[in-house]
C-alpha positions in Angstrom: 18.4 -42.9 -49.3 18.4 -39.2 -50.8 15.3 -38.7 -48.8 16.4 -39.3 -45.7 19.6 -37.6 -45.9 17.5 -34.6 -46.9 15.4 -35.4 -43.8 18.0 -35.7 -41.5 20.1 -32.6 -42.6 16.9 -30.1 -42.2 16.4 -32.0 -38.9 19.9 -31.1 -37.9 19.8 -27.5 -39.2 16.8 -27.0 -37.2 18.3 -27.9 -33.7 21.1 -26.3 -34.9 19.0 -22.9 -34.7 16.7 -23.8 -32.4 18.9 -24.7 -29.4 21.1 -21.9 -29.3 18.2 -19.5 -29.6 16.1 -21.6 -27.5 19.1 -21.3 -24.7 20.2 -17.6 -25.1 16.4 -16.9 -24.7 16.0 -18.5 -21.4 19.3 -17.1 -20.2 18.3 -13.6 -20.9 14.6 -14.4 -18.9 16.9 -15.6 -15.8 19.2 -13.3 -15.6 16.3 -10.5 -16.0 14.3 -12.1 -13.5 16.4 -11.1 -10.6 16.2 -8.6 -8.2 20.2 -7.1 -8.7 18.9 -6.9 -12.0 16.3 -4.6 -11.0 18.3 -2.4 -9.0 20.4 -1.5 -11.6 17.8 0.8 -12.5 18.3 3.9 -10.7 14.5 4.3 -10.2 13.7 0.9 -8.9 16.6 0.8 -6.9 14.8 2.2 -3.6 12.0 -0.3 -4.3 14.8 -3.3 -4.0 16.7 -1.2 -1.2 12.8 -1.6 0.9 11.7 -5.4 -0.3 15.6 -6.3 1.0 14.5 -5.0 4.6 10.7 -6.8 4.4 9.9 -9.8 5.6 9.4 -11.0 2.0 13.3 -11.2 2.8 13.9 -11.7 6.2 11.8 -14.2 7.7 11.9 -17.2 10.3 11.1 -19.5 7.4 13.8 -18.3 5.2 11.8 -18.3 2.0 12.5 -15.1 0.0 9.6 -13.8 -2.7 11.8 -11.7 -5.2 10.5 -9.3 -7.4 9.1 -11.5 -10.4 6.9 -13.7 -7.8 4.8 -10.5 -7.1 5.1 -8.5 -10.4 4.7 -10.8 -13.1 2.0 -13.8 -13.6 3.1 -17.1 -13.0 5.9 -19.0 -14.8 4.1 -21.8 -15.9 1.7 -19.9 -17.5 4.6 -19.1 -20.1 2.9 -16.8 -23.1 1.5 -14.5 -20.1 4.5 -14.7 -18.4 6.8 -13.7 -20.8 4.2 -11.4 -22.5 4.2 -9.5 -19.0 8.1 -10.0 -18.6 8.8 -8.0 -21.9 6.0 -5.6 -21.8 6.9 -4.0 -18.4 10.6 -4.3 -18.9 10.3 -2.2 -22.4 7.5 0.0 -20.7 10.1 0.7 -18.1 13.1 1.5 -20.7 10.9 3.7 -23.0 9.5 5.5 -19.6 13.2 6.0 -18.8 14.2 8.0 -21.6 11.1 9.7 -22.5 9.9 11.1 -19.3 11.8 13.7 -17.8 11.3 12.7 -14.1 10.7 9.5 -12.3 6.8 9.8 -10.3 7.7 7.3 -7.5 4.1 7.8 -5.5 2.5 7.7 -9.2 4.1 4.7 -10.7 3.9 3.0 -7.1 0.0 3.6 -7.2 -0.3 2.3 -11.1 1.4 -1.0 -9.4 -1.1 -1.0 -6.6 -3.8 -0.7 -8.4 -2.7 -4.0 -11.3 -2.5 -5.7 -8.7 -4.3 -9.1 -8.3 -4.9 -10.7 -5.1 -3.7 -14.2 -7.6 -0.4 -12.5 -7.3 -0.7 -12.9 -3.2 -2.0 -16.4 -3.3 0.7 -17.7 -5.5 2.3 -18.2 -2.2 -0.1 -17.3 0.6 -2.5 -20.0 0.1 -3.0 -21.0 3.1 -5.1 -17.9 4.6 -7.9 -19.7 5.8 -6.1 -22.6 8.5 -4.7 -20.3 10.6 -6.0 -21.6 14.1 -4.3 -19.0 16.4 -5.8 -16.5 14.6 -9.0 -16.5 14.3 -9.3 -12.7 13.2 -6.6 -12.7 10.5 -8.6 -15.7 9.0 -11.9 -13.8 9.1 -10.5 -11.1 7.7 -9.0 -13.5 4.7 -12.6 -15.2 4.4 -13.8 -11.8 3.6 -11.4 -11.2 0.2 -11.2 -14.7 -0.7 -15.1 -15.1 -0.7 -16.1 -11.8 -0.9 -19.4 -11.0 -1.3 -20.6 -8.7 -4.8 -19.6 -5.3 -4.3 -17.3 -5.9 -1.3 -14.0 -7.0 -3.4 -11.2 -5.9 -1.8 -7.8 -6.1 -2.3 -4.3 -7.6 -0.2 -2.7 -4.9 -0.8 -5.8 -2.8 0.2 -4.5 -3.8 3.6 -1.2 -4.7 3.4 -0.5 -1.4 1.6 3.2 -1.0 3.1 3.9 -4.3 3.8 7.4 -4.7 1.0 8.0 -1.6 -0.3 8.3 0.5 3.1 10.5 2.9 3.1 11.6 2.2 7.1 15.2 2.7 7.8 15.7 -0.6 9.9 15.0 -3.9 9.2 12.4 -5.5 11.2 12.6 -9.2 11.2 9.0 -11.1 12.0 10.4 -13.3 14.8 11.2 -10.7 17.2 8.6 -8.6 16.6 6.9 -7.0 19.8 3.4 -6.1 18.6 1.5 -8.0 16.2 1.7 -6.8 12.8 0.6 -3.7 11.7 -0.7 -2.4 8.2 0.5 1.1 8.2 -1.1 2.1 4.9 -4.5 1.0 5.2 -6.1 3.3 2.2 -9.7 4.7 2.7 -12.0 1.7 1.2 
């Protein structure tokens, strides 16, 4: 009987620690995952000003893409995803109080460049079954299956596409010319 009281009771202790650290850990992930809580950095804050006025915002189907869908690997794929979580948000805090001035061009280009077209497809997966546009989906055949030494980025085209620093909001749907990419890089 000893023996299972001893069982029980290190049973107990154990979700006794386990849950509340278990719970304050994913409460500190979703409250850090949002994009208010990236704007109260002064230096992201004109990132999250332009992503509010993109169409990863404002579009017809009302689906929003917030700043963890495109920064940070997927959730399911939890060691990666929290690996990534708390190495960028400690690079960013460390880069904040040891570097004397934010490099928005240089620390935009450093995200540029990490980026993975994965990131993209997370929720654009559908890039090839556009019938009414036959040259978007060529285009898309071309970095999905692209051929050895002609890897290409999205965001080699759609260079501007969230973070632009416009002035106006430009909602999709009434849109007067077809989109676009305004910062096509040299390839």
């Amino acid at each position: 009987m000893k023996k299972y009281f001893i069982g029980a009771s290190l049973v107990l202790f154990g979700f006794l620690i386990a849950f509340p650290l278990f719970s304050m850990t994913y409460y500190t992930m979703v409250r850090t995952s949002t994009p208010d809580f990236c704007a109260l950095c002064h230096e992201i804050k004109p990132a999250v000003i332009a992503w509010r006025a993109s169409t990863h915002v404002n579009n017809p189907q009302g689906f929003v893409a917030d700043c963890m869908d495109c920064h940070l690997p997927a959730p399911h794929k939890t060691f990666d995803f929290f690996f990534a979580k708390t190495y960028h948000g400690a690079k960013d805090v460390v880069k904040h109080f040891l570097i004397e001035e934010y490099d928005r061009k240089k620390n935009r280009d450093a995200a540029y460049d990490a980026f993975d077209n994965a990131q993209c497809q997370k929720c654009h997966r559908n890039l090839l079954t556009m019938p009414d546009k036959r040259g978007a989906m060529l285009a898309h055949r071309s970095v999905i299956y692209a051929r050895p030494g002609y890897e290409k980025k999205c965001v080699d085209c759609h260079y501007d596409l969230v973070h632009n620093e416009s002035v106006s909001i430009m909602y999709k749907q009434y849109r007067r010319l077809p989109y676009q990419a305004k910062g096509l890089r040299k390839l």
